[in-house]
C-alpha angles and dihedrals in degrees: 000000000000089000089053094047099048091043088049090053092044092053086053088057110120095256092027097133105193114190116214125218091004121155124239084233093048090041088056097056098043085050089048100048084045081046089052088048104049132069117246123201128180116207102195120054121149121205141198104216085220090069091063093064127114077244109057100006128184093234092076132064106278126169103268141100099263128010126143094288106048085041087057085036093060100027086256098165106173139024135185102223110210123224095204124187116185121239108253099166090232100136092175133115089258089043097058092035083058095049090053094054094057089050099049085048086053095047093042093048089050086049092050089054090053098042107028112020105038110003091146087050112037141015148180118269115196089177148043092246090049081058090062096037102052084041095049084053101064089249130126110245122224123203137185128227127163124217113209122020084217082105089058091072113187099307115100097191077073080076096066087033092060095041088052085058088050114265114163099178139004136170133237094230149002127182099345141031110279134197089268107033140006114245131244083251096074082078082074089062114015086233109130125186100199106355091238114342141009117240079245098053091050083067097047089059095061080040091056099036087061102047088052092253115154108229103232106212098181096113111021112102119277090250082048097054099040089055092045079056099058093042109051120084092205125061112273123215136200109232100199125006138105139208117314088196093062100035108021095215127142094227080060132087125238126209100271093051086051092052091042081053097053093038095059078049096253139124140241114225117217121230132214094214112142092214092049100049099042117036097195130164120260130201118269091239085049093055093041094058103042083051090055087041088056097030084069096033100031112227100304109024113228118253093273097055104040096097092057092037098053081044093070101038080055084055096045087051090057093044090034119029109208118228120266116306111248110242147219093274092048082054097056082049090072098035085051084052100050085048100046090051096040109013133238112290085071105051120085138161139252139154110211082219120188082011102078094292131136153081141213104277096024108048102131135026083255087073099045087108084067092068097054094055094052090057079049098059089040083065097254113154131235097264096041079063100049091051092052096041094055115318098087089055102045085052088063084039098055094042082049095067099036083060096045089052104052085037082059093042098250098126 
């Protein structure tokens, strides 16, 4: 009932085009030739730096989720490639020194793609124009987000550092306080480092708004990002969340969060994540075991320890069959709802691919096209489409610089 209600408000949307007596056959070309047309950026990629080597190089097909050829293969056009550091809870000299190193592994793995291993396919946008203009040139675009501001240490000269680098959005926090936010995952506990923000990370928002950075809000903590809203003078986005009213889960947005979004200007960007689409129940031995399996890797093992580690979820799933994955269309459940609260001009799309992302329908970058035919078939226009698959963002992205540049005396 919810999915047709939500379809049936999105067709009456000014600019819904519905097209009566087509065929499925007929309602998938037409989605594929508008997915052809349109440019479509993803906002949430996560990388291993090993796979941007001569030797396994992200150019070829490897065997992740999204890599250059399935990109060309779905019309992916454009990925935020995410330079992640873990949350250790070492808040020393050696801890954050550490975390640096493992970003700048992560940047200079994304600039050899760029510059080594595809320059002729792909290459590095900084700004919202570069996006076009990559794009317009038949070229795949490469951006840079960082998730989890943990690696910024307490230096807030490592801002400019990391725009510089080009960093176009990060985050104050992931699974864990930092030293700047707590994290969504104190909900679990009740336990809060700073109730919001930390008095440093009061002093990284002005930093980011003036190197033209987008303050990502998807895993602080919801006092965090409500007071991130009110302090930044630039839109904020979520780069990755869905719909707390449809899955009440921490790492989710409620409406107020949504509204608070659309009102700094921003956009929240829908993820494909089965656990945040679809809140099921699981078995207790499920969930046991799924408990012991984080208590020894923490809740997102570090690179080294990703194959074991995907080992014994594989494992888990055998024992313990999951319940059944969300898809494409629950999925478009969340991104209808987001429209329908906040409109359309607020609502984008991301994956969180290689990371934990994907549905059924959409599991890799091959099957993005999949996604745009499912907004087809909902009634959304060409140009509703456009604006969720990239021009919303481009449009922060866009209001982000002009303010950093006036904020740096540029303009």
């Amino acid at each position: 009932m919810l999915r047709t209600a939500l379809s049936l408000s999105i067709a009456m949307l000014p600019g819904a085009v519905l097209f009566a007596q087509e065929s499925d056959s007929d309602l998938i070309a037409r989605a594929k030739a508008i997915h052809q047309r349109t440019l479509t950026l993803d906002t949430h990629v996560d990388i291993n730096p090993d796979n941007f080597t001569k030797a396994k190089s992200y150019a070829t097909r490897l065997p992740t989720q999204v890599n250059l050829p399935a990109m060309e293969e779905g019309g992916l056009d454009a990925v935020f490639l995410v330079v992640f550091v873990g949350q250790t809870g070492d808040f020393t000299p050696a801890g954050y020194q550490k975390a640096d190193a493992a970003a700048i592994a992560k940047f200079d793995a994304i600039h050899r793609l760029v510059t080594e291993l595809a320059p002729d396919r792909i290459e590095l946008a900084t700004s919202a124009a570069d996006v076009r203009r990559i794009h317009a040139a038949g070229k795949k675009v490469a951006l840079i987000g960082v998730e989890n501001g943990y690696q910024l240490g307490t230096d807030l000269a490592n801002v400019e550092r990391f725009a510089k680098l080009g960093a176009r959005y990060l985050s104050l926090a992931h699974n864990g306080h930092s030293q700047l936010s707590d994290s969504n995952t104190g909900e679990h506990d009740g336990v809060w480092a700073w109730h919001g923000l930390s008095p440093l990370g009061r002093k990284v928002i002005p930093e980011l708004n003036k190197w033209g950075i987008m303050i990502d809000v998807s895993h602080p903590s919801r006092e965090s990002m409500m007071q991130t809203v009110a302090l930044s003078r630039a839109p904020v986005i979520a780069s990755h969340s869905a719909v707390r009213a449809l899955c009440d889960h921490s790492r989710n947005l409620d409406d107020e969060q949504l509204r608070a979004i659309a009102r700094s200007g921003g956009v929240a960007q829908i993820v494909a994540f089965n656990a945040y689409l679809k809140c099921q129940t699981e078995s207790a031995e499920r969930r046991q075991a799924i408990a012991e399996l984080r208590s020894q890797f923490g809740n997102r093992p570090a690179e080294e320890r990703r194959a074991e580690f995907e080992k014994r979820m594989a494992e888990i799933d055998r024992q313990y069959p999951p319940p059944p994955r969300a898809t494409v269309k629950d999925f478009a459940d969340h991104i209808d709802y987001a429209v329908k609260l906040i409109g359309i001009d607020h609502v984008g799309i991301a994956s969180d691919f290689d990371g934990g992302g994907g549905v059924v329908g959409w599991s890799n970058a091959a099957e993005t096209a999949n996604v745009t035919v499912e907004l087809v078939r909902r009634g959304y226009s060409e140009e509703q489409i456009g604006k969720l698959w990239g021009g919303n963002l481009l449009r922060v992205m866009e209001e982000v610089e002009r303010i950093g540049k006036r904020l740096r005396g540029e303009s």
